[in-house]
Phi, psi and omega in degrees: 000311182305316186285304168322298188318290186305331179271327163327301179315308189286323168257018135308254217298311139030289221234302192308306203275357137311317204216066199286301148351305195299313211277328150322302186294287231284314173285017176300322177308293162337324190264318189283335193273336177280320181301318191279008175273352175264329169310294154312318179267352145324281203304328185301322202306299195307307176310319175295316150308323141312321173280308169301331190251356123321305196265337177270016129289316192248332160118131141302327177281344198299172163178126190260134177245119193226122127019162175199126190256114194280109190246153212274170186270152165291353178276127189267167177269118163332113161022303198271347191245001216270335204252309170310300226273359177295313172264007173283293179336294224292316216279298194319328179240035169271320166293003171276080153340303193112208176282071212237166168283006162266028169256333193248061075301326166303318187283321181280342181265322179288294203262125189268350131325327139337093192257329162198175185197139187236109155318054227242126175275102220225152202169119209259133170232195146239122177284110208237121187235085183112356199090303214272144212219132144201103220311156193207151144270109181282145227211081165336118156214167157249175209276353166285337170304318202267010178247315181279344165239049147068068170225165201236176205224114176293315250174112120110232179182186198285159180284128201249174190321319177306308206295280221284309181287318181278007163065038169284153196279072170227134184256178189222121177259152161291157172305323187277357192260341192309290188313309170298294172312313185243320114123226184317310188324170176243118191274000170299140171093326231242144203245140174236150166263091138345031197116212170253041159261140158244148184247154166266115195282140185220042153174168200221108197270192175271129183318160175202150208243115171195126182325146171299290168006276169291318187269023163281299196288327175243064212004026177308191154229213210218079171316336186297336199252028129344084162259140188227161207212153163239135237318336187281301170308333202267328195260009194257314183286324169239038160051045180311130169066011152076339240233329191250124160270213165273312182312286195313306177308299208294354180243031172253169179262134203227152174326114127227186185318353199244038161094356200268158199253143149329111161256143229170020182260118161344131169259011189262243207268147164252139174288163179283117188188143187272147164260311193240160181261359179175140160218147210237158185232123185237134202252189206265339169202151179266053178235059144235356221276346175248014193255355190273293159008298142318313177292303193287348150325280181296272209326296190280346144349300186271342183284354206235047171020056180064030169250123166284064176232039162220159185215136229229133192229147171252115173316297217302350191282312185302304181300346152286321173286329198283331191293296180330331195287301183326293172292348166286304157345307191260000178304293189309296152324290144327228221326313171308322203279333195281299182303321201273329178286341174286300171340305186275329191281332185285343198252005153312276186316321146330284192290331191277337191283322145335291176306299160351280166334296215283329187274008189295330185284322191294319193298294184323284175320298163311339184272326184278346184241023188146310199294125186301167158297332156298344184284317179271023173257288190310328183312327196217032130305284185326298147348289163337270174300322183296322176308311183299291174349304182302299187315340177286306184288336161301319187304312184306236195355324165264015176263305190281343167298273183323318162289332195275318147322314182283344182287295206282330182263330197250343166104332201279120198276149189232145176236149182258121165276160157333299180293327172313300182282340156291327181297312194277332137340288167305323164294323176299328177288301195295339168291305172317328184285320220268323197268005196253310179343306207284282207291327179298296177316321157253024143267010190265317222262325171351121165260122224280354136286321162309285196317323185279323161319331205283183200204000000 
């Protein structure tokens, strides 16, 4: 059998490099169908790898509250209304606070679903050790930040209950702040300057691998270049927002071991000024997340007395329309991949039910000096499927052009797998098996005196 195969084969390859032109246009399909099936299933692998490392940044459980900075409308109010509707503005967002830590004491106290919420104070500084110089974000948290956004620890550890009540001068560094700054040294114990602060470093996060990508789409920033402080300290020391004072500290309620968030908000009238640039929230599971979503919507609605001057954003909602966007991508693909292979298999069938024809003496002699009907079925089965088979392998290779294209013009990481290339193997053979049948099948069946008859 092994002996039949191999000589079918041998008069396949033949049959190519005799009618070298045909048999290129005829896998042209094969070839264009295969490549966009490696394309697709590229984009899908990336995409799908994109998304895990999106949901381990940004959390599934999470649901982020960002500022909304009040800006006046260009449309002016008729004349008559113009003075009215000015102190109407002006009365409305003298009661809106902004953005305070008593919204995420509040959110943590109010929805019970709530498993922790983290405050975050943010302030572009320099960072200085030494001579050694690198501009940073300096970055207010309390010690529940680094549990809700996953972060592992090199050195040292997280800020413990004294550091965080007592507004001490102590930090948490990014890896790139490690790296710049202390270079071999062990940077625990050891003061870095801030601003016209100095801080004591008592921990080292873990490096975090993160994309131009990621931090265009899912506005994150690049944590490694991170100093981080705690919240207390950030508002003590650098008088964030006008809103806080020594006073305001020293009579407020502050982070302890059992979870409650610093309230620290001026009680009388507060000027209009956000006290945090964000606050992220984790909830104890995410199969509720847009209706928990929705509540702490309408609370600080009313708290912030119907100024729409926040904005609530849920990851898990976003990685979703991009995944759906992703899969309409590859839909629109799989079709393009479906037609050029139908394609390619109708113009297989084609050139061999031709070839059939042309080969009409041939069949016939053979048959005459022996050969069965299985022989010539196979004989130009084999045929076929080796057309398809080139055209698959030419296809790969333009799948790996194209994906690396669409990586390099659109941005969208594409991965080529093992399996990707075996699949498009296997396709390219079952279209020769599925398009070769017909025209094999009907040089198998021919009766081989007719055949010696043609002309």
């Amino acid at each position: 059998m092994i002996s039949i195969i191999a000589y079918n084969l041998k008069i396949a390859f033949e049959s190519i490099i005799q009618n070298k032109l045909r048999a290129v246009l005829t896998s042209l399909g094969i070839i264009f169908g295969v490549s966009s099936v490696i394309a697709m299933l590229a984009i899908g692998q990336g995409a799908q790898e994109e998304i895990l490392e999106k949901m381990k940044l940004l959390g599934t459980n999470n649901i982020i509250i960002k500022p909304i900075e009040q800006k006046e409308k260009k449309e002016e109010p008729e004349k008559e209304n113009k003075e009215e509707a000015k102190e109407k503005e002006k009365l409305k967002s003298r009661y809106s606070p902004g953005l305070t830590l008593n919204d995420a004491n509040s959110i943590l106290a109010v929805v019970p679903q709530v498993a922790k919420v983290s405050p975050e104070v943010m302030l572009d500084v320099l960072a200085i050790r030494q001579g050694l110089k690198r501009e940073v974000k300096l970055v207010g948290v309390n010690p529940d930040y680094f549990t809700i956004n996953q972060f592992e620890f090199t050195e040292g550890g997280n800020f413990n209950d004294f550091a965080f009540n007592n507004s001490t001068s102590v930090c948490i560094i990014g890896y790139g702040v490690r790296t710049k700054l202390f270079l071999a040294i062990n940077p625990i114990g050891q003061m870095i300057k801030c601003g016209n602060n100095w801080f004591k470093v008592v921990g080292v996060l873990k490096e975090k691998n993160i994309s131009k990508e990621n931090i265009q789409n899912l506005g994150i920033r690049n944590y490694n270049n991170d100093v981080y402080i705690p919240i207390t300290t950030m508002m003590m020391r650098f008088g964030m927002r006008n809103t806080i004072s020594r006073s305001n500290l020293r009579g407020g309620t502050f982070y302890s071991g059992g979870g409650a968030i610093v309230d620290i908000i001026d009680r009388g009238e507060t000027p209009i000024a956000n006290q945090l640039d964000r606050i992220v929230v984790m909830l104890k599971d995410n199969t509720q997340i847009k209706t928990i979503a929705e509540i702490i919507n309408r609370m600080l609605f009313r708290k912030h007395n119907q100024n729409r001057d926040f904005e609530i954003i849920v990851p898990e909602q976003l990685l979703e329309q991009e995944k759906k966007t992703r899969e309409i991508f590859n839909i629109v693909l799989g079709a393009i991949a479906s037609i050029s292979l139908i394609v390619g298999g109708i113009g297989i069938m084609n050139i061999m039910l031709a070839s059939v024809l042309e080969r009409t003496k041939e069949i016939g002699v053979r048959r005459a000096v022996g050969a069965k009907r299985r022989d010539i079925l196979l004989q130009f089965l084999i045929e076929a499927v080796t057309l398809s088979f080139s055209g698959g392998i030419i296809g790969i290779f333009l799948g790996f052009a194209l994906s690396l294209g669409i990586q390099e013009i659109t941005g969208i990481k594409t991965i080529i797998s093992a399996y990707s290339i075996l699949l498009s193997f296997a396709v390219s053979i079952s279209v020769g098996l599925i398009f070769g049948i017909t025209p094999a099948r009907r040089a198998s069946l021919q009766d081989p005196i007719e055949l010696l008859r043609y002309e």
